[in-house]
C-alpha positions as CSV (number, residue, x, y, z in Angstrom):
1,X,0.0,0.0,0.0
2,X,1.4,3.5,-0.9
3,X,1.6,5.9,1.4
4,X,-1.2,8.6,2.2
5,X,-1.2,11.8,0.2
6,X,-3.0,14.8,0.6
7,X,-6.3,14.8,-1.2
8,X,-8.4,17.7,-2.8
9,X,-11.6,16.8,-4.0
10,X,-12.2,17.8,-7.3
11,X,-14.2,21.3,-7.9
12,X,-16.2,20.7,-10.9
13,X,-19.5,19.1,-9.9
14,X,-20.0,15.5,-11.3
15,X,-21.6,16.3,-15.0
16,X,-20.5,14.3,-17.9
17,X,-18.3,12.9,-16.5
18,X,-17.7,10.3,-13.1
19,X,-15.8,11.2,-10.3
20,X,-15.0,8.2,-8.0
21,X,-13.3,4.8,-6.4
22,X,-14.7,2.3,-4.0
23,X,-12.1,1.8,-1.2
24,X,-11.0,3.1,2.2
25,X,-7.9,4.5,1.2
26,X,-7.8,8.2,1.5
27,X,-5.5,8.8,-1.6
28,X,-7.7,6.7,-3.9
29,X,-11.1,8.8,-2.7
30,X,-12.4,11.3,-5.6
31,X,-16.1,11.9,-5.5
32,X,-19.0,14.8,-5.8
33,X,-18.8,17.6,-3.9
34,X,-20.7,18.6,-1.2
35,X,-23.4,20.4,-3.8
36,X,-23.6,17.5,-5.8
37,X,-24.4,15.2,-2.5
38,X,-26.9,17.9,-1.3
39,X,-29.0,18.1,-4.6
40,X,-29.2,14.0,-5.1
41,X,-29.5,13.3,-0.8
42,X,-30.5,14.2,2.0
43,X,-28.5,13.0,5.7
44,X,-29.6,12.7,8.8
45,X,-26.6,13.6,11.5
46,X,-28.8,12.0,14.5
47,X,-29.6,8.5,12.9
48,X,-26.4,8.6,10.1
49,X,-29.3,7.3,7.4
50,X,-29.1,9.0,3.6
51,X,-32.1,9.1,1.5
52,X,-32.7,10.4,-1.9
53,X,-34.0,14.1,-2.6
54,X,-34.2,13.2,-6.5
55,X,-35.8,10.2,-8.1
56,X,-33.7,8.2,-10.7
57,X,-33.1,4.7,-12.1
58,X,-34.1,2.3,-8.8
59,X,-34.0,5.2,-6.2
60,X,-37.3,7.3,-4.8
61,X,-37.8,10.2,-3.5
62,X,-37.5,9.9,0.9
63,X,-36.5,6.3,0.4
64,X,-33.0,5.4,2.2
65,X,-29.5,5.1,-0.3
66,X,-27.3,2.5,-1.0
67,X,-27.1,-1.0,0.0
68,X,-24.8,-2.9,2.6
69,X,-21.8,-5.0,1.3
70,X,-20.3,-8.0,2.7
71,X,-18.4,-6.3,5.2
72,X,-21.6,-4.4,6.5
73,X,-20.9,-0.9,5.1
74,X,-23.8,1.1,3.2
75,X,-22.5,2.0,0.0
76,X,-24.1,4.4,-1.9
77,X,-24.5,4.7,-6.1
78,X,-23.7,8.7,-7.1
79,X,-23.4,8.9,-11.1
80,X,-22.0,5.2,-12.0
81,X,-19.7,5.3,-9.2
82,X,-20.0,3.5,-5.3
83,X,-19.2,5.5,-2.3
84,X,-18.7,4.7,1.2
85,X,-22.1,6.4,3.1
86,X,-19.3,7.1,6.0
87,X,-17.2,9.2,3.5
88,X,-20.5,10.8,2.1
89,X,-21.4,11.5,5.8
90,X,-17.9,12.9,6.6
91,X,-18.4,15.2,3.2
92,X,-21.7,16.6,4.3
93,X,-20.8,17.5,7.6
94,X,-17.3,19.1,6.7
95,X,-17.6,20.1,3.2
96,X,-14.3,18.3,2.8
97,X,-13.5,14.5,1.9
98,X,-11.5,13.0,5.0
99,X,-8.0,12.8,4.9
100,X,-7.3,9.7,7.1
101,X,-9.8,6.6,7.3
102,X,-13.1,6.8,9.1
103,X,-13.4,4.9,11.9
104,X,-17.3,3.5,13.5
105,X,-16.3,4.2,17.5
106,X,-19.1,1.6,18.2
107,X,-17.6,-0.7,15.2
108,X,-20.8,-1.0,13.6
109,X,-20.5,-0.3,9.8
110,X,-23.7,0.9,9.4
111,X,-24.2,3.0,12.1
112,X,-23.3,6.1,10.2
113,X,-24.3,8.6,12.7
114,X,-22.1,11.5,12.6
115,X,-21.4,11.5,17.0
116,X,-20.4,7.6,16.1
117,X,-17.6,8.5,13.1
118,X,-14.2,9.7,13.9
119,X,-10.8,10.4,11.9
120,X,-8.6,7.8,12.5
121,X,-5.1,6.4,11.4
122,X,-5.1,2.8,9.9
123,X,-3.2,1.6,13.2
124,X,-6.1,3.1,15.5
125,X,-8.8,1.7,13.1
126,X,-7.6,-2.0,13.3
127,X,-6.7,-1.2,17.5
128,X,-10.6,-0.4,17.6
129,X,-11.4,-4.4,16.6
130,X,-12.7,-7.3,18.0
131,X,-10.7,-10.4,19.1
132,X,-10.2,-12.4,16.3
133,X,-13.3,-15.5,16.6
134,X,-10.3,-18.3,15.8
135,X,-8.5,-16.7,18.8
136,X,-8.4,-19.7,21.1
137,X,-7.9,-17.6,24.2
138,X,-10.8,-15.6,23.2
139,X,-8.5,-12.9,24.5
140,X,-7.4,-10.2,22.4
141,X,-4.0,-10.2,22.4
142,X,-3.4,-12.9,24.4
143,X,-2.3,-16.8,23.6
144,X,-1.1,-19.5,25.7
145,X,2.2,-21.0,24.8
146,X,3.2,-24.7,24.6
147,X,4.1,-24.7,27.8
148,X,0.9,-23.9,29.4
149,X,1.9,-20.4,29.9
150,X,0.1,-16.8,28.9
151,X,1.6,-14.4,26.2
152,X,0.6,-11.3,25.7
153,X,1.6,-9.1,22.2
154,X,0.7,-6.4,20.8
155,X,1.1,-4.7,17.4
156,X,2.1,-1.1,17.2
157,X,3.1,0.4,13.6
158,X,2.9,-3.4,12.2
159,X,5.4,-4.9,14.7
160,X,4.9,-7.0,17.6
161,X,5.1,-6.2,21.2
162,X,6.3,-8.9,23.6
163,X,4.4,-7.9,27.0
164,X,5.8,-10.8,28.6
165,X,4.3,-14.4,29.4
166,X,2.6,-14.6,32.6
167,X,1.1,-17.8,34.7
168,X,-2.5,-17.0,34.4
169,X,-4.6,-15.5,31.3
170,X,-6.1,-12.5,33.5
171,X,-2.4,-11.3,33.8
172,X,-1.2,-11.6,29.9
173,X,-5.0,-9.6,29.4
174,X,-4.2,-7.5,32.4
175,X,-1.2,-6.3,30.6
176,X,-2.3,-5.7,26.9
177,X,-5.1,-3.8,28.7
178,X,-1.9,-1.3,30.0
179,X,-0.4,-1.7,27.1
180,X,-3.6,-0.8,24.7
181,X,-4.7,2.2,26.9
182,X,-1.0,3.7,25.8
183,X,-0.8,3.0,22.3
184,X,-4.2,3.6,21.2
185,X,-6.2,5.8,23.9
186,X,-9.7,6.0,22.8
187,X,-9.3,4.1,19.6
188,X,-8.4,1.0,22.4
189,X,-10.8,-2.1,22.4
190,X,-9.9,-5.0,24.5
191,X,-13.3,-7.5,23.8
């Protein structure tokens, strides 16, 4: 993955011609601008739901945009081209498409409520998942070793942590708990 560049939407509204990618990564982002979303939608901040101020090909008048993918996200159809409904969000409410990616803070996908959407690195977004469901602790960040004792790791910047191995699992998660609050603050989920 290349690294993040500074993005400036485009200024001509979408006519002829397509702006547009679907993705998360902020470089490879280029969509309507916030005109263009406010003539075709309309956004509710409170609930995070988009529906359609302009009837078209399969869309209504009032009736709520997009559709959700496999990972749970809305996506949303603008002029042959799929958008995030968080990046559509973060555009309405800042007149600006975001720079870094867009994290859910209650890590639902489709809860695109504008109190529940945050900026976020990549390194807080994955630091705001779940425990992976093949962990066979069922502890994040923790794993028992061969010889019946705890590990704990974690990953900061891409690299592994050694937080030490310790004789029962409420230590190792004791421990990336510590170590969680100090890399990752608020972005920090430990279940």
């Amino acid at each position: 993955m290349a690294g993040s560049t500074a993005f400036t939407p485009p200024t001509k509204p979408l006519g002829g011609k397509a702006y547009g990618s679907i993705g998360h990564l902020p470089n490879s982002r280029l969509g309507p601008g916030d005109e263009v979303l406010r003539e075709l939608l309309s956004y509710d901040p409170q609930t995070g739901l988009f529906a359609w101020r302009k009837s078209g090909t399969g869309r209504r008048i009032g009736v709520p945009a997009g559709r959700l993918d496999a990972g749970g996200y809305r996506k949303i159809g603008i002029n042959r081209r799929v958008y995030a409904a968080h990046h559509l969000a973060w555009l309405w409410m800042t007149g600006e498409w975001p720079k870094q990616e867009i994290d859910h803070a209650d890590r639902n996908p489709d809860n695109n409520a504008w109190g529940n959407l945050r900026l976020a690195t990549r390194q807080q977004n994955v630091a705001n998942t779940a425990c992976r469901k093949d962990s066979k602790s069922g502890i994040k960040g923790v794993s028992q070793r061969p010889n019946g004792r705890w590990r704990a790791v974690i990953r900061v910047d891409g690299r592994p942590i050694s937080l030490g191995s310790f004789a029962r699992p409420e230590q190792a998660s004791a421990a990336y708990a510590e170590a969680a609050e100090k890399y990752f603050g608020a972005f920090r989920r430990l279940a």
